[in-house]
C-alpha positions as a Markdown table, in Angstrom:
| # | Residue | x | y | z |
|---|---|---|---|---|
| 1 | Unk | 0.0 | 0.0 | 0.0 |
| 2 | Unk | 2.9 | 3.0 | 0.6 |
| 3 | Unk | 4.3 | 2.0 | -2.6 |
| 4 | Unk | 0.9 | 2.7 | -4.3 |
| 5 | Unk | 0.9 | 5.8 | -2.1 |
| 6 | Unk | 4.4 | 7.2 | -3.4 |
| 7 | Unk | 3.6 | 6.2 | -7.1 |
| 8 | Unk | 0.7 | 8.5 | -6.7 |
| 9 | Unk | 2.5 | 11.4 | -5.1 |
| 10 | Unk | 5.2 | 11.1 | -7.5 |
| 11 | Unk | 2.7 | 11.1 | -10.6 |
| 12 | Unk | 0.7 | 13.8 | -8.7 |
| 13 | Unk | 4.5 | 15.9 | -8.6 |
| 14 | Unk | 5.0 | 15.1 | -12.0 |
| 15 | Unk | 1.4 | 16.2 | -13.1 |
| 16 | Unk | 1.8 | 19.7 | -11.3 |
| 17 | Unk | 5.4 | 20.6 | -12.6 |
| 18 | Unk | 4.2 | 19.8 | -16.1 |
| 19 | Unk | 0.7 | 21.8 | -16.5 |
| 20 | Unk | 2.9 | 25.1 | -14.6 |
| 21 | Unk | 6.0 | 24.6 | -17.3 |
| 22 | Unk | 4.7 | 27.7 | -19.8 |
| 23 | Unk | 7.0 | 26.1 | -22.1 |
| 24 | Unk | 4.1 | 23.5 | -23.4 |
| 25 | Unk | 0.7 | 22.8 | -23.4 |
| 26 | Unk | -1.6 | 20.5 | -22.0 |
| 27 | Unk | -5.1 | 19.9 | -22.8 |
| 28 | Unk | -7.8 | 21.1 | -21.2 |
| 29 | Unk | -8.7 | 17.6 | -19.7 |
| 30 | Unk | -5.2 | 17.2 | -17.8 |
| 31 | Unk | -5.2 | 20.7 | -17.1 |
| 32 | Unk | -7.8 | 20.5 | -14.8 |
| 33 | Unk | -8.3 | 17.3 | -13.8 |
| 34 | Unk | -5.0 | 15.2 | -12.0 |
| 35 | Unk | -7.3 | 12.2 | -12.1 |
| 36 | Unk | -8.3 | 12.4 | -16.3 |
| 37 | Unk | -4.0 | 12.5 | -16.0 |
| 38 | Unk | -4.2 | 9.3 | -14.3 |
| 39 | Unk | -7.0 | 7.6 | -16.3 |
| 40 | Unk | -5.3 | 8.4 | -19.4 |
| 41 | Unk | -1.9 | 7.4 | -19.1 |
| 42 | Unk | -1.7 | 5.6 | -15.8 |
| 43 | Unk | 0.7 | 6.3 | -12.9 |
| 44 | Unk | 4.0 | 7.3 | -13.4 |
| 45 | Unk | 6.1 | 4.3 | -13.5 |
| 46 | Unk | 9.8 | 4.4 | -11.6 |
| 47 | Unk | 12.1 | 6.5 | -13.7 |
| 48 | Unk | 10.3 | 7.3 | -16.3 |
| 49 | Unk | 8.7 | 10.6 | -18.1 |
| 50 | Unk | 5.7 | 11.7 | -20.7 |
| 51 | Unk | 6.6 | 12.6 | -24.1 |
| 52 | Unk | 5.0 | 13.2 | -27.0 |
| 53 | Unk | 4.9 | 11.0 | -29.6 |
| 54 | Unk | 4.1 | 13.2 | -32.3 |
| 55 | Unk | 6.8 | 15.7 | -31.4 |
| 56 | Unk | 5.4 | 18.1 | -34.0 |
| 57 | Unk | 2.1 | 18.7 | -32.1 |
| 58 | Unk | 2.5 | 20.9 | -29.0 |
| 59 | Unk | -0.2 | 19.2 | -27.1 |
| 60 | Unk | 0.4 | 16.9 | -24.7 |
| 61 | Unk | -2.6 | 14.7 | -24.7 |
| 62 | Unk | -4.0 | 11.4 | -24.5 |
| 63 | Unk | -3.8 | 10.2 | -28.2 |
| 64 | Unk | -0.4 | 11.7 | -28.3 |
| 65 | Unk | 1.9 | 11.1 | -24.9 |
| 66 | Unk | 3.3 | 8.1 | -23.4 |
| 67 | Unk | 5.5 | 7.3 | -20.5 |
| 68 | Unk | 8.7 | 6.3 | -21.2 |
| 69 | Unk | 11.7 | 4.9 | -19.4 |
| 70 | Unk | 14.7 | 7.4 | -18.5 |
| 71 | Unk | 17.2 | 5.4 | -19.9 |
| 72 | Unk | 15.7 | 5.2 | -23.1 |
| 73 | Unk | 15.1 | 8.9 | -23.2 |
| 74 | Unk | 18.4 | 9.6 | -22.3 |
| 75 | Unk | 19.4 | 7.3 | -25.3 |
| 76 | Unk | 17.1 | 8.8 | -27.5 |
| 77 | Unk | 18.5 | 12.9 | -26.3 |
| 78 | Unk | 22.1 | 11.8 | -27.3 |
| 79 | Unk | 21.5 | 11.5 | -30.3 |
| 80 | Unk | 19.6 | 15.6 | -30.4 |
| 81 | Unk | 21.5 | 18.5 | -29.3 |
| 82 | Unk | 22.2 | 18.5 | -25.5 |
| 83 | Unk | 20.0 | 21.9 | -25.3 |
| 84 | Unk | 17.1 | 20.1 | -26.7 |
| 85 | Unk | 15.8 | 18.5 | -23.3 |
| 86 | Unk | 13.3 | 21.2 | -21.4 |
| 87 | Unk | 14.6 | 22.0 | -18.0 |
| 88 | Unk | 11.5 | 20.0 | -16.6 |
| 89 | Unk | 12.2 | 17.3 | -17.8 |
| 90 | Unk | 16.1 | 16.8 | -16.0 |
């Protein structure tokens, strides 16, 4: 059960820092609703982040964002120029 409880608050953290980052958008749904968040996409899985899948659509949405492990990300960024990775996302 305090597992469950930290994977919440950490998806809950996660939530927060990325709907206040002015640097992207989120759709209305997650915008206003931490639990449409959830329902989409799940809780946020140990070391992981959301990205876009679609990088050319701004929106962070359900048909477009998936969680994805940090070691592939990081994988993924080293091949892109080291400035390309938003600040909320290190």
């Amino acid at each position: 059960m305090q597992k469950m409880k930290k994977k919440r608050r950490n998806t809950y953290n996660y939530w927060v820092k990325m709907k206040s980052n002015p640097e992207i958008s989120v759709c209305c749904r997650w915008n206003f609703s931490f639990h449409a968040f959830v329902e989409d996409i799940g809780n946020m899985p140990t070391k992981h982040h959301v990205i876009r899948i679609k990088t050319d659509e701004r929106l962070y949405c359900k048909r477009n964002c998936e969680w994805i492990d940090n070691d592939v990300l990081k994988e993924m960024m080293s091949f892109c120029d080291p400035n390309y990775l938003p600040n909320w996302q290190n």
